[in-house]
C-alpha positions as CSV (number, residue, x, y, z in Angstrom):
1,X,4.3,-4.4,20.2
2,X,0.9,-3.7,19.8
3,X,-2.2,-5.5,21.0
4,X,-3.3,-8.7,20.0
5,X,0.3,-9.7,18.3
6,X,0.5,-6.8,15.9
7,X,3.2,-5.7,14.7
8,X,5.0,-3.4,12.3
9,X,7.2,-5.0,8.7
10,X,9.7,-3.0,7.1
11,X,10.2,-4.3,3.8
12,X,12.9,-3.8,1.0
13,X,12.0,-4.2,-2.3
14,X,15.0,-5.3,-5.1
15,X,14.5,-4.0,-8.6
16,X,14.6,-7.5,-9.6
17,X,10.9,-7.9,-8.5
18,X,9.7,-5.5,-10.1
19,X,7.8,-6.9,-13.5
20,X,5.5,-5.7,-16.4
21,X,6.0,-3.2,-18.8
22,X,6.9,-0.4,-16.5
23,X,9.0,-2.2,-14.8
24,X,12.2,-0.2,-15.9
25,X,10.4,3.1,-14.9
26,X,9.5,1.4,-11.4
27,X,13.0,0.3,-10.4
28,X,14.4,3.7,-10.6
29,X,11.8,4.4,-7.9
30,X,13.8,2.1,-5.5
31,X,15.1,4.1,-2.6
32,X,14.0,7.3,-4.0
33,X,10.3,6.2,-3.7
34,X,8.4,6.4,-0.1
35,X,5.2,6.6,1.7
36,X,3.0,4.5,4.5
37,X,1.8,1.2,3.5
38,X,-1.3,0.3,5.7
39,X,-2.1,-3.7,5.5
40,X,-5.7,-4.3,6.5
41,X,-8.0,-7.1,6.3
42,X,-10.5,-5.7,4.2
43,X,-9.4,-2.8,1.7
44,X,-12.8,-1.9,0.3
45,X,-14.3,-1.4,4.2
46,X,-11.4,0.8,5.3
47,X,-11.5,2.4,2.5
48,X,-15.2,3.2,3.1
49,X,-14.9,4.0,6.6
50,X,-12.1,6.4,6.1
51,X,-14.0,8.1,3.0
52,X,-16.9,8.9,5.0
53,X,-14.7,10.3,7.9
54,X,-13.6,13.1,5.6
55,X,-10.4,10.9,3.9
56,X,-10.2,11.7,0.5
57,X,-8.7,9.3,-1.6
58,X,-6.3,9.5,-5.0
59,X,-8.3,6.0,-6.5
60,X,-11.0,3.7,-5.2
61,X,-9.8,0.1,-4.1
62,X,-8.2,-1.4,-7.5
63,X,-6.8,-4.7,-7.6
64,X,-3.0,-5.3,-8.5
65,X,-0.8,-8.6,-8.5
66,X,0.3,-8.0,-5.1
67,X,-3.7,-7.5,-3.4
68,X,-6.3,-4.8,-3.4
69,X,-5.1,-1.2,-2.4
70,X,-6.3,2.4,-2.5
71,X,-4.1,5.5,-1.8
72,X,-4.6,8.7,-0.2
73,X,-2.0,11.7,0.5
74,X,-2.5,13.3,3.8
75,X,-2.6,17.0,4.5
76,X,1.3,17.0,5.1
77,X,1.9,15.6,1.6
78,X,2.7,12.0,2.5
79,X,1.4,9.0,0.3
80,X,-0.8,6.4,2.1
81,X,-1.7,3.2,1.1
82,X,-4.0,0.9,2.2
83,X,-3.3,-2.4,1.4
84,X,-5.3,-6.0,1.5
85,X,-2.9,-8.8,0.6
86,X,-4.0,-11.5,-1.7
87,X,-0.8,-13.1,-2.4
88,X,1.1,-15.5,0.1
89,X,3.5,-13.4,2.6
90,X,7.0,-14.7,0.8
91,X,9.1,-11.8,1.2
């Protein structure tokens, strides 16, 4: 467990979540989809921080239903989000 109560969420998502109109396209990403979600406190900050430490990013912070998030893909390929909730914790 990491300091101060941290900890790490796995989360599944069911295609019957998934709304808008490109929701169909989006559910056939369940299970085939993946990359590192970050949650932070304050999207646009990490975001900066990690810009000006060399990080380049895919998009700047953009809000979506589920918070605020930016994504970047590391030099081994892998997606990376970061991620500032603005919707209640109700998975």
């Amino acid at each position: 467990m990491p300091p101060n109560g941290d900890g790490v969420e796995l989360v599944f998502v069911s295609p019957d979540f998934i709304e808008g109109e490109d929701a169909d396209a989006r559910a056939e990403l369940v299970g085939r989809d993946w990359g590192l979600v970050y949650t932070v406190d304050d999207c646009q900050e990490t975001y900066d921080t990690l810009r000006d430490n060399g990080v380049t990013f895919e998009d700047e912070p953009e809000e979506q239903p589920w918070g605020i998030q930016a994504t970047f893909t590391d030099p081994s390929g892998n997606e990376t989000v970061i991620q500032e909730p603005t919707v209640p914790d109700e998975f």
